[in-house]
N, C-alpha and C positions, 0 to 999 in steps of 0.2 A: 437629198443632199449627198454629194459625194466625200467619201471617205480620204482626207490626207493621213500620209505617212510619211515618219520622220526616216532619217537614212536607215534599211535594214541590213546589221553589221554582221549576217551569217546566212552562209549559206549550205544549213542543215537540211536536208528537204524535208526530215520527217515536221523540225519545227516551224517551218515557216507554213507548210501544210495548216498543220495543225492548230497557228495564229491566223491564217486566212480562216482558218472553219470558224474560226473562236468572232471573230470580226465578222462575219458574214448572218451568224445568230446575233451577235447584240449590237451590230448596226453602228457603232463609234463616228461621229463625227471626227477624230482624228485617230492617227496609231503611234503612238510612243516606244521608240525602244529604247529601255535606259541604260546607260552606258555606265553608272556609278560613279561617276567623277566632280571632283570638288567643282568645279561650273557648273555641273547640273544639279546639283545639291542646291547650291549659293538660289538657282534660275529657281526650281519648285519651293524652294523655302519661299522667294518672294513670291511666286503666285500663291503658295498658302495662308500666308499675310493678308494678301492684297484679299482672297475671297472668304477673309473669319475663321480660317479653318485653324490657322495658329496666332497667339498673340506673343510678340515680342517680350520677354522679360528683360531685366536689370540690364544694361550689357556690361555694366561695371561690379557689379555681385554674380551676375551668372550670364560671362561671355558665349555667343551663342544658342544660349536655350530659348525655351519656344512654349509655349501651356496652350494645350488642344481641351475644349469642354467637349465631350462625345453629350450625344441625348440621351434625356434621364433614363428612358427605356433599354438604353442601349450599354451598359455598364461592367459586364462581368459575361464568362464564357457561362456558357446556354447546355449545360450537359442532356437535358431533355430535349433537347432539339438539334444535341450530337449522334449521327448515325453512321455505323458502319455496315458498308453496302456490300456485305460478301454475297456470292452468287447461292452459297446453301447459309441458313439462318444458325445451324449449328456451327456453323464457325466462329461466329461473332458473339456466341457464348450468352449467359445470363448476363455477362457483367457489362452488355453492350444493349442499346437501341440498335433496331435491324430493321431496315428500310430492302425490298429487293431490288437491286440495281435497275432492273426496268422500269420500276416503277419512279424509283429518286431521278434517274436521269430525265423522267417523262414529267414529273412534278416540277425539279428544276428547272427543265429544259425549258420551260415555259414563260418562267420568268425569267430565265438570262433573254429570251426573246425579246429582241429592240430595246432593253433595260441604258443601253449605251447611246443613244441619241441625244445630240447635243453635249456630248461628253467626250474628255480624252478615254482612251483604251490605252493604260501602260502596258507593257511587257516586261516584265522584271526579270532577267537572268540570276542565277546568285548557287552559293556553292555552301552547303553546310559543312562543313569541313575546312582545313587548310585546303589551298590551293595546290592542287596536283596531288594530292595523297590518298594513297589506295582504299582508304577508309571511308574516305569520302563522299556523298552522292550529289546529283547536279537537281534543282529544280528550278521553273520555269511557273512564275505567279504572273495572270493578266489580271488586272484589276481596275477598275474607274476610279480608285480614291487616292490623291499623293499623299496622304497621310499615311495612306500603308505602303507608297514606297519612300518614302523620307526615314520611316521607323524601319522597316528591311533591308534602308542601308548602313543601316547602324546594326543590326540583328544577324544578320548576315554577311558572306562576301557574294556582292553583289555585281553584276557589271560585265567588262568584256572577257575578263578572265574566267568567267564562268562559261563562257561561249567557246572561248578559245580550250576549255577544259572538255568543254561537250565535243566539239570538233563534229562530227557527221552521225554522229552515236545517236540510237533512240531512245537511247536510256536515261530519261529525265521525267521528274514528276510533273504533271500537268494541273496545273491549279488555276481554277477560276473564281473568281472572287467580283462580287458586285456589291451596292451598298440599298440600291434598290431606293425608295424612298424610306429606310429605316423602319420600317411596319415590323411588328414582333410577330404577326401574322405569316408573313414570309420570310422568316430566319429559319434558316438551316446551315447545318456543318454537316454535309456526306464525304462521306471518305469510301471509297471503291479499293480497295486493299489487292486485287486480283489485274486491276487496269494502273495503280501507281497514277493514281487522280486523285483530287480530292475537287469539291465545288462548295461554294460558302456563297451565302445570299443573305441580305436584309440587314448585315451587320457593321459596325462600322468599329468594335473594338475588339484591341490586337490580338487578347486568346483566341477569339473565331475567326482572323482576318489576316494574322502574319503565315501564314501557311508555311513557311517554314520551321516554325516552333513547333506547338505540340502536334500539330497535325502530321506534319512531317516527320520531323524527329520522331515521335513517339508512337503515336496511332498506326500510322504507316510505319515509320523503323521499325516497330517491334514485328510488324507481319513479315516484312523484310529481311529480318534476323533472323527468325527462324527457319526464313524459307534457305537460308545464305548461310548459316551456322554461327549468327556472332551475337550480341548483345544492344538492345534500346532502350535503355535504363533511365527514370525519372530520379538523378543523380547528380553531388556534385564531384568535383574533381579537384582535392587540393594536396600540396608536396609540404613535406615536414623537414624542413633540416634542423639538422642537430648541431651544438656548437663544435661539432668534428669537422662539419659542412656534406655529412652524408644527408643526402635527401628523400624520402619515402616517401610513394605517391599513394592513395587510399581516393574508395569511392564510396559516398554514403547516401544512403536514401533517408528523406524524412516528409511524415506528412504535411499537411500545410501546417502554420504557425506551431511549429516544431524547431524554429531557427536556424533552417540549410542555407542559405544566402549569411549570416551570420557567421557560420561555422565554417565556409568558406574563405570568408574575408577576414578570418579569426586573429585575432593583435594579441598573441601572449605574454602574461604578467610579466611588471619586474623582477618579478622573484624566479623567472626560468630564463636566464641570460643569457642569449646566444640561440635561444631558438626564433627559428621564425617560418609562418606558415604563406606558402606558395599558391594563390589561385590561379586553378586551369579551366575550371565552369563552375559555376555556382547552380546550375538547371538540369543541364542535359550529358549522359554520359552515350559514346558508344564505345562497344569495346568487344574486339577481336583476338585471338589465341595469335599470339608472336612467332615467329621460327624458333627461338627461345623456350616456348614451351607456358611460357608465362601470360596472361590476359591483361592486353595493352587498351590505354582509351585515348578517345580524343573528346572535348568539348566542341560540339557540331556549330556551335554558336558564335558571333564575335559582338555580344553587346550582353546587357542585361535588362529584362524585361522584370523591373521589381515591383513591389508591395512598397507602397510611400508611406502609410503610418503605423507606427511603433518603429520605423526606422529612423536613429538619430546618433550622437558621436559614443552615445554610451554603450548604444546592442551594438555599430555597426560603424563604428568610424573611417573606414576604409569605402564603406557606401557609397556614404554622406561627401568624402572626396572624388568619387565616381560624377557624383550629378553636380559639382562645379561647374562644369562648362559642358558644351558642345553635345546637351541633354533635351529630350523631350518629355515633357511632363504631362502627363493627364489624367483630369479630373480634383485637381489639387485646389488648395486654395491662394489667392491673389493678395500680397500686403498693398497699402497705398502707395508704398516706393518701389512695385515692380517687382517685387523678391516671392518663393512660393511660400507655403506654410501648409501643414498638416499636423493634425492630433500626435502628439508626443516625440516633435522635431525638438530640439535643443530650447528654442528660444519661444517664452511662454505664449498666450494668445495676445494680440496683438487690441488695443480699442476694436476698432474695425477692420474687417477684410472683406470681400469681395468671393462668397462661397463656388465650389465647383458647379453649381450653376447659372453663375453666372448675377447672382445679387445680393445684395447688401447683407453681410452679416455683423451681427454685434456681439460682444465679448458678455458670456456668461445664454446664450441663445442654447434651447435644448438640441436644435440640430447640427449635425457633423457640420465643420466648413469643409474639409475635404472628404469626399466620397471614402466610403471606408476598402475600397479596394482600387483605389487612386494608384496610379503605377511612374513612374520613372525607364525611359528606354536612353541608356547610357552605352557607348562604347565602351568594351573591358579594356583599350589601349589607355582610359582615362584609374584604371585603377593600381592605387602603387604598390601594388603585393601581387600584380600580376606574374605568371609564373613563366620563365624564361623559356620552356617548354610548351607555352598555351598554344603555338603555332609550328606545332612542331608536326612534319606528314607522318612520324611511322607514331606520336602519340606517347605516353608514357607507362612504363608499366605498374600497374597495380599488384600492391603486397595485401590489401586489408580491404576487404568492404564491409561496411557499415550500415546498419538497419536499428531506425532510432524511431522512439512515438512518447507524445505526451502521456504518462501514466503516471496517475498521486500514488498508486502500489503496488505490488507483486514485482512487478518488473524489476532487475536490480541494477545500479549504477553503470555494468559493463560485464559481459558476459560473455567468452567468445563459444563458439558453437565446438562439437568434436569433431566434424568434419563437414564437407562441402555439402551432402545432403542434408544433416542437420543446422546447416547456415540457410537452405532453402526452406527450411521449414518456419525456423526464425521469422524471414523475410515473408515467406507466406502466411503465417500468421499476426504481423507484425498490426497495430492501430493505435487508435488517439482517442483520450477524454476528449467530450467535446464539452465546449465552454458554455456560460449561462446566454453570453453574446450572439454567438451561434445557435443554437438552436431551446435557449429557455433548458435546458437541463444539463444538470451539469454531474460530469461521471459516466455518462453513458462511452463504451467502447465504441466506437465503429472499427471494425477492419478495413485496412488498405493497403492490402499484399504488394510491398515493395513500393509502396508509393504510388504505384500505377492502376489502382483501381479505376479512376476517368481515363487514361490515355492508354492501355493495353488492347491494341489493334485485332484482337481475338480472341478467344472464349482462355479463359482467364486458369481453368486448371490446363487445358493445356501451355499453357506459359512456364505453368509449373513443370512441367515435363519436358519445356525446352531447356529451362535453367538444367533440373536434372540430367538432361544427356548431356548438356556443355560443360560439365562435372565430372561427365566419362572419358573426355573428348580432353582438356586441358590438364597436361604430363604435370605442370606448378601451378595449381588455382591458389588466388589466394583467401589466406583466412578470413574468416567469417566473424562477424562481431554484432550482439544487440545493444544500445547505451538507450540511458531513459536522464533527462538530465533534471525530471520531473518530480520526484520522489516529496514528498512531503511532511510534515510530521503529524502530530493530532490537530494542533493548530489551525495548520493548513497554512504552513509556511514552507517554501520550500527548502528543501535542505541544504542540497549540491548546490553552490552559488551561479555555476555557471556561463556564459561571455566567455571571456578570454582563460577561464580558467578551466575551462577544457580539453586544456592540450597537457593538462596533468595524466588526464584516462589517456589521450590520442599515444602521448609517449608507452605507454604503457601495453597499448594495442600494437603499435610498432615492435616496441622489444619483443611481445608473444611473436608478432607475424615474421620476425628473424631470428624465434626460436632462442633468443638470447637470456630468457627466465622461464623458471616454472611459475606455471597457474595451481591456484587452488582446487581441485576436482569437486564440483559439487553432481545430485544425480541428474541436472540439467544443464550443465556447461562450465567453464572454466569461469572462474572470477580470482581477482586479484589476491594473493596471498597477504597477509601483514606484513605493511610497509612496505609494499612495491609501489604505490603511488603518494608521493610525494604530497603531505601536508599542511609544508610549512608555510606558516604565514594565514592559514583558514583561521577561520570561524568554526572550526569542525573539528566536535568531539570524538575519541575513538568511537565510543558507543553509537555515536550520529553513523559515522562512517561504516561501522558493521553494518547497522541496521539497511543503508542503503546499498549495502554489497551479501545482503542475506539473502537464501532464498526462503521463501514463506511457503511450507509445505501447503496448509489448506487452503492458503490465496492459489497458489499454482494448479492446484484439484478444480478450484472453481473458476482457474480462467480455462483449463484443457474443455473444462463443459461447455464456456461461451463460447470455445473455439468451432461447437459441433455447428452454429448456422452458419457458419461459412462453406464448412465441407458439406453440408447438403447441399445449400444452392450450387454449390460445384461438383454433385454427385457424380452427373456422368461423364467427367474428365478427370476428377480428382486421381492424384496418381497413389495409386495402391501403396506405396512407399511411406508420402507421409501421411498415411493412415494408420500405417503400419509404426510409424516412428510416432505418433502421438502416443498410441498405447503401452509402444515400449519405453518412453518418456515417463509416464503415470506410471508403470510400473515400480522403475527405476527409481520415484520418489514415494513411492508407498513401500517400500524394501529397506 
């Protein structure tokens, strides 16, 4: 059967090459080039429709949304079946699966073989970045599923302006993406880090399948960054203004259920009148040294790829107006009247629903109705604290980065580091209690240096050594901060309340990062003096509020020890520095 194509709107030769070779291995019954445009949207939503692939919700409670059920198997990113395809295996570090590129491309190659017959072959143009801005980079997804381009045009800027950004340049990533017959047998995520590829097989949900997210962004940015001298940060990106209307942009990393999408879209209290917080990304940071001297970011993304339960008006009411309209939801669950529902949305469970797979569920049933990692893909032009700046080409500049993790102890309220190497060390050693939910134990550490222990594109102490030379390299970095918002008593209640009432620390990490107050010196970083953070109106006793701004001398002994399986497994890249800084840390508090 012969191959149609729809009109081809470039003429790049390395791309169209490159879509011919792509076409020629998986055999497409037609070729799609998408253009991004509200007609083409409108056309693939109705053939999504028309083939099961989306179901129509409310159009009067939720205009334009759509509930996609993925199969059971197919649910959540595949980190054992994520590999990075460096040509030497020491690059790709411990912290990485390592596939050698002859071999993934000969494994895959196989399967993208005639995998496309009887199928469209999209072609998705799309730009992570504003449009036309230096920061930016181009990539180029072929894919068989409109599911992953109806979500990449929300995730993305997608379309002719991506083409027209590219112009004759070869500089784009090449991503291929198929869904295969959904087999867990043949799922794979490679990433070739040296070719600015990536190939995905067997999957049909968005962490292994939007190749512009963490694949892109992260996996690849960060090899990208280093190789280029900038920044691919698992980060969000939010602006503080003060009721003066001065504005301060900060970037913070946290690990999963640590509340970064929360903390982004943060609504604070009535009791701080005049303030309000600005979202630029809630996911993804890059960020580059300015002519200025300062390290600017931009949000690569133009949508939000969220976590749908424990999201509701109380952690995230800024969200929850995000997925109003013109949202795609998957894996959620179904009310009788069309509307979605998931574990701990506002409104309680319902008699019946109609669970994310697809059957009958009933009120008081021991199984989730919604999948516990059910997601939400919304446009950030739908969210009203978005920041005037989210599309801005040269990006905004960052004063504060921030390095946060679930801890019941040691850890204290907000800490700023003494300088840029010791903020890398923070952030390098940075992790989360995990939960009973999680993994049946509850208190265990994991580490997850800067949040990117799954998405750092190469061997992971040298990551470390790239933060540290961009330390030598930026004339104004900005300051460094740890927060834990986790702290708890004996109880095992938490202390620090929390939500919106964290922009009591945020002010406070502001005034340090403009130098505008002194910190308290402790012999491991700066913390808040008495009464620089604002308490009025808490639940929170002085003595509460010390204890969570203390540092625990023989807690901090016995976390530098848990610190040591890190730097082993990272022995032969660990940078001598913060080897060197851990023991002058330990020193410093045994003194």
């Amino acid at each position: 059967m012969s191959t149609t194509t729809s009109a081809n709107p470039t003429t790049n030769p390395h791309l169209r090459a490159w879509v011919e070779q792509v076409a020629g291995r998986t055999r497409p019954d037609r070729i799609e080039w998408c253009d991004g445009s509200e007609a083409e949207r409108v056309r693939l939503t109705k053939l999504a429709v028309e083939q099961g692939i989306l179901l129509p919700l409310n159009a009067e409670k939720r205009p334009g949304c759509y509930l996609h059920r993925s199969d059971p198997n197919d649910v959540a990113r595949v980190e054992h079946l994520t590999f990075i395809c460096s040509r030497e295996k020491e690059d790709a570090g411990p912290n990485n699966n390592w596939l050698a590129p002859a071999e993934a491309y000969a494994k895959l190659g196989a399967l993208f073989d005639g995998c496309m017959q009887g199928r469209t072959m999209y072609v998705i143009p799309y730009v992570m970045g504003p449009i036309g801005s230096p920061m930016s980079k181009i990539g180029i997804e072929i894919t068989d599923s409109v599911y992953v381009v109806l979500n990449m045009r929300i995730m993305t800027r997608m379309g002719r302006a991506a083409l027209e950004m590219l112009a004759d340049s070869n500089d784009f990533n090449r991503g291929l993406h198929s869904t295969l017959d959904l087999d867990p047998e043949k799922r794979f995520i490679c990433h070739f880090p040296e070719d600015n590829t990536i190939w995905s097989t067997g999957s049909g949900y968005g962490g292994n399948v939007l190749l512009g997210k963490k694949c892109l962004a992260l996996r690849i940015g960060s090899y990208l960054g280093r190789r280029e001298g900038w920044l691919a940060e698992h980060m969000l990106i939010l602006g503080v203004e003060s009721p003066a209307g001065e504005t301060t942009y900060v970037a913070a990393a946290f690990p999963s259920a640590c509340g970064k999408t929360n903390f982004a879209m943060m609504i604070p209290p009535e009791s701080f009148p005049g303030w309000k917080i600005w979202t630029v990304g809630d996911d993804i940071a890059w960020m580059r040294i300015g002519a200025d001297g300062r390290l600017w970011a931009i949000n690569p993304e133009a949508g939000y790829f969220g976590v749908a339960p424990g999201t509701n008006t109380k952690s995230n009411r800024n969200a929850m107006a995000c997925v109003e309209r013109d949202t795609l939801f998957t894996n959620v669950a179904l009310t009788d009247d069309g509307d979605i529902w998931w574990e701990s949305i506002d409104a309680p469970a319902p008699e019946h629903l109609v669970d994310w797979r697809g059957n009958d569920w009933q009120r008081g049933s021991k199984e989730k109705a919604a999948h516990p990692n059910s997601r939400f893909t919304a446009p950030m032009a739908n969210n009203p604290v978005l920041s005037p700046q989210a599309n801005s080409s040269e990006g905004v500049p960052i004063s504060a980065i921030i390095f946060g993790g679930r801890r019941s102890t040691t850890v204290p309220l907000v800490l700023q580091s003494f300088d840029w190497r010791h903020g890398v060390y923070l952030g390098a050693t940075m992790g989360s209690e995990t939960t009973a939910a999680a993994t049946g134990q509850v208190g265990v550490v994991r580490r997850d240096p800067m949040a990117m222990l799954p998405f750092c594109g190469y061997d992971m102490g040298d990551y470390f050594a790239h933060w540290l030379a961009m330390g030598q390299r930026i004339p104004n970095p900005p300051k460094v901060f740890q927060v834990n918002w986790f702290r708890q008593d004996e109880g095992g209640r938490f202390i620090w309340p929390g939500f919106g009432e964290n922009v009591r620390v945020l002010k406070w990490i502001i005034d340090r990062a403009a130098e505008r107050i002194p910190g308290r010196e402790t012999p491991l970083g700066f913390v808040p003096a008495s009464g620089q953070i604002d308490l009025a109106g808490l639940d929170l006793s002085p003595a509460q509020f010390e204890a969570i701004t203390a540092i625990d001398a023989p807690a901090w002994q016995a976390e530098f020890d848990l610190q040591e399986e890190l730097f082993q497994k990272l022995a032969r890249t660990m940078p001598s520095e913060l080897i060197e800084l851990r023991e002058t840390l330990r020193g410093r508090l045994e003194r």
